[in-house]
N, C-alpha and C positions, 0 to 999 in steps of 0.2 A: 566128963560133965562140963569141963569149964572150954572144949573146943564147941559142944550143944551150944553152950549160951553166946558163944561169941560168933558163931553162926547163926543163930536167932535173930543179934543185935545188927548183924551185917545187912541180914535180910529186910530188916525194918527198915533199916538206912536207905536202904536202894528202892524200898517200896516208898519213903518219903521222899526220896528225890525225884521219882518218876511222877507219884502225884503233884507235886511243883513243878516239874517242867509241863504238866497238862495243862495245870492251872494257868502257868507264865502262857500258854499256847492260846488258850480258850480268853483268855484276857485281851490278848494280842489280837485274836479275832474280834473283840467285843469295840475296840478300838478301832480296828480298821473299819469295822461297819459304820461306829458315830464320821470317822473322817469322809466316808465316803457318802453321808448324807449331807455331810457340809459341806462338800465339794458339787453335791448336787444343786443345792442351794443358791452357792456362786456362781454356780454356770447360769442358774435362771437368772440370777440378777445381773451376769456380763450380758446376756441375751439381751437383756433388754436392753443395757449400756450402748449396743453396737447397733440395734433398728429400735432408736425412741419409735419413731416414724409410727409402729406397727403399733405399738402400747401406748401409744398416745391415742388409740380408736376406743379402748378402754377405761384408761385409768391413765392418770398425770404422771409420768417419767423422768425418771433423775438420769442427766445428762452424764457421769462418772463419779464413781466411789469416791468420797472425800475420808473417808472412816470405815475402815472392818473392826468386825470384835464376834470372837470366834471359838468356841470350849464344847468339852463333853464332861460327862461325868460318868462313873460305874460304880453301880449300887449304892446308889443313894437311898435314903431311907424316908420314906411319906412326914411332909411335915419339916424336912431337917433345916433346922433355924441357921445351922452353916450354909448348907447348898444358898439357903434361901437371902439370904445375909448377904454372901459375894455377888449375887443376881441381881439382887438390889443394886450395888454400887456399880457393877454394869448399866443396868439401866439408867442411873443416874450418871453415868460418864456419859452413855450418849446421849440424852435428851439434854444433859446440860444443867445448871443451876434454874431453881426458876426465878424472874424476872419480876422485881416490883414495882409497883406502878402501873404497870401497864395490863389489861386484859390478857393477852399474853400469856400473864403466868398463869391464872388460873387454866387455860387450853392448856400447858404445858404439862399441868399438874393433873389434868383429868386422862392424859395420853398415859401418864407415867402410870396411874389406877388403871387403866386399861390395863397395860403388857404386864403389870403386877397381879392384877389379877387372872391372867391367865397361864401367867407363872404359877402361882399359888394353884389354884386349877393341877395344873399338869404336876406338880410336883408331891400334891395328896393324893392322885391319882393312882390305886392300886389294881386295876383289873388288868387281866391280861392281853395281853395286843399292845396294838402302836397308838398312839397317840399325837396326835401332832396340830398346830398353833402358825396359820400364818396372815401376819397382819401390816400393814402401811399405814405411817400419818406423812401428810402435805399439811405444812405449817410454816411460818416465819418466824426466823432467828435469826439475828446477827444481822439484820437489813438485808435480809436473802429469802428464799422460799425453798426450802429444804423437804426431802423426801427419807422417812425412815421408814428400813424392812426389819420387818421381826419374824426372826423362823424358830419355831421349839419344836424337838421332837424326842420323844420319850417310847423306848418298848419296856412291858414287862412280860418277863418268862412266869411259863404258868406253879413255876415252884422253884425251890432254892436253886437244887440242885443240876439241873440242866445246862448249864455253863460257868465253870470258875468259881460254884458254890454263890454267886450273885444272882441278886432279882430284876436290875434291869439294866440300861443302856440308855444318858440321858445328853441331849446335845443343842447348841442354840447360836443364831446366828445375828448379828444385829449389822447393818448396814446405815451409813449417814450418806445420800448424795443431793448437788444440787439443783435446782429444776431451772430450767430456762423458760424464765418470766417474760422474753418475748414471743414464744408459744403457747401462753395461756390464752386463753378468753378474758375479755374484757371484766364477764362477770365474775369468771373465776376466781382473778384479782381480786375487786372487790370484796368476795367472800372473805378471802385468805387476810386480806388488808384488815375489812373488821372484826375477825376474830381475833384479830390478833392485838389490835389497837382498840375496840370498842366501834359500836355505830356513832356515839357521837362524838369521838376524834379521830373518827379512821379519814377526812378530809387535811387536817393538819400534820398527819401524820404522813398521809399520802406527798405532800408538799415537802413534807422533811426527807423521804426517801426520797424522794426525785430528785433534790437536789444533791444527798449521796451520791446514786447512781450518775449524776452528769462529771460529779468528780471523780468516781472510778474510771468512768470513761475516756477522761482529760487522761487520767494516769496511763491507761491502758494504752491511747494513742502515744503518749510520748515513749513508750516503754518499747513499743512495735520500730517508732522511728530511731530510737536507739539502737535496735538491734538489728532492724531492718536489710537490705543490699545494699544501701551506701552509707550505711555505717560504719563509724571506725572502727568496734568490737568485728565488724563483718570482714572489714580488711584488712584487720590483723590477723584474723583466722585463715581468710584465705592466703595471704604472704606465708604464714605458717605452714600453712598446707604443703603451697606449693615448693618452702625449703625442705620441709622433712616430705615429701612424697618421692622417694627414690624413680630414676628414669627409666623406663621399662628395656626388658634387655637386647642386648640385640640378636638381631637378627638380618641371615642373608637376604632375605627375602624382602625387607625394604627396601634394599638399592639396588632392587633389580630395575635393569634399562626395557624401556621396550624394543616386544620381541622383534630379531632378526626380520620377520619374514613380514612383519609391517611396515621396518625400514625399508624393505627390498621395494615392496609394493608403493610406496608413497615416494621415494624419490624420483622415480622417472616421471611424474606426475610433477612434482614441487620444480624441479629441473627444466622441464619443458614452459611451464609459467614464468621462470625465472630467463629464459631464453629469448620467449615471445616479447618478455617486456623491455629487454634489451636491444633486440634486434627487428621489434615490429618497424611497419610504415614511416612512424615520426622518429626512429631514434637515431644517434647521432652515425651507427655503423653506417645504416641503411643511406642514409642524404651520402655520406662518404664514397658508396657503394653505383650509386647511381653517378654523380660526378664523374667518376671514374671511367666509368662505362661512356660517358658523352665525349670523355677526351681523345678516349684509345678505340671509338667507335672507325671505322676505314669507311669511308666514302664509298658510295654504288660504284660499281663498273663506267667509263666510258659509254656513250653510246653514238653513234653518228649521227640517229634521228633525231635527237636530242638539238644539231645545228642546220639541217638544213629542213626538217618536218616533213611532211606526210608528202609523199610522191605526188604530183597527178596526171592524169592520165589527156 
């Protein structure tokens, strides 16, 4: 009786640890799937990172990520004031504090009701299928003109039991990058300037950025000539380089002479030039040579007609 029960209790054990390892499995799948729709995500937003060019025929383009902010969730519950609570203070780390004084904050403050409310949307959201949320603001912040993504996406299974004893798979991506303001349109600015400032200080306001922007700019040239090719941080790096870059090794093959059969060929040629210049017409052998020849030249023959001339008859 008591081998029964402790074979009973063996069998449960191994039947509860098999259901756990599904579980842990079917989890592990529920995961890989959220990462792999935020990786999908990413990729559309380095797309675009790498040809603004193309995305700028539709919509205004953030020149590289300044900010990721990147999570899933599994089986969350419709409504849930936690999910919904940490979502919040995501959203409020990327859009940032809002701004008073200025017009500004109230834009900031209607962005943030936006992607809240389509949070709240997607997270009371109980019907089965995918669901998904993707949205951009261009706005100014920080004396900048900024581009935020917002990606949500949410499945639910059509009953508990289908995966891991969970109802869904919830995941969200939020990107902050910067736009390069001398690609926009004139009116564009504009727009962005008065929303942000108001139409009747977005002129003082314009005045006051510009002369930011001339001083970043001062910064940014000194910063370039600091680091620049003939700078000293440049040539200390390069002195560095070139002590710690080891000499490359040797090798027979560098001091090799040229070949034999080029030498053969080109000296009777170089030899003969070198000859002609020594012993041409003006040089010193040649005058020596002819001298020579005038001293130790022998006189004609004799001849008798030579003293008394031509016969005559």
């Amino acid at each position: 009786m008591g081998q029964a029960i402790t074979a009973a209790r063996k069998a449960a054990s191994e039947a509860d640890e098999e259901s756990k390892r599904k579980t842990l499995e079917q989890l592990s799948f529920l995961v890989k799937a959220a990462n792999s729709k935020l990786d999908h995500y990413q990729n559309q937003l380095e797309d675009m990172f790498q040809d603004p060019a193309s995305v700028s025929k539709k919509q205004i383009p953030g020149m590289r990520a300044v900010r990721w902010e990147r999570g899933y969730r599994v089986g969350i519950k419709n409504n849930d004031q936690d999910t919904a609570s940490g979502l919040n203070d995501v959203v409020h780390g990327t859009f940032g504090a809002i701004e008073s004084g200025v017009n500004g904050g109230s834009v900031l403050s209607g962005f943030k009701k936006i992607v809240g409310g389509a949070l709240k949307a997607i997270l009371g959201c109980d019907e089965a299928g995918e669901q998904e949320e993707q949205k951009f603001f261009v706005f100014v912040k920080h004396n900048a003109i900024i581009r935020i993504d917002v990606k949500i996406w949410r499945y639910n299974f059509s009953n508990k039991g289908i995966i891991a004893g969970t109802e869904n798979v919830f995941c969200y991506t939020f990107c902050t990058s910067v736009v390069d303001s001398a690609a926009l349109e004139y009116d564009e600015i504009a727009y962005l300037l008065s929303e942000y400032a108001g139409d009747q200080n977005v002129e003082a306001y314009a005045q006051k950025l510009l002369q930011v922007w001339k001083t970043i700019a001062d910064m940014h040239s000194f910063l370039q000539r600091r680091d620049g090719p003939g700078s000293l941080s440049t040539a200390k790096a390069t002195v560095k380089a070139r002590v710690l870059t080891p000499p490359p090794p040797y090798s027979p093959k560098r001091k090799q002479v040229q070949p034999p059969e080029k030498i053969v060929q080109d000296e009777p040629k170089e030899k003969a030039q070198i000859l002609q210049r020594r012993d041409g017409p003006s040089s010193l052998p040649a005058a020596k040579a002819k001298a020579k020849a005038r001293i130790f030249t022998p006189p004609p023959p004799y001849s008798s007609e030579e003293e008394t001339g031509p016969t005559t008859t």
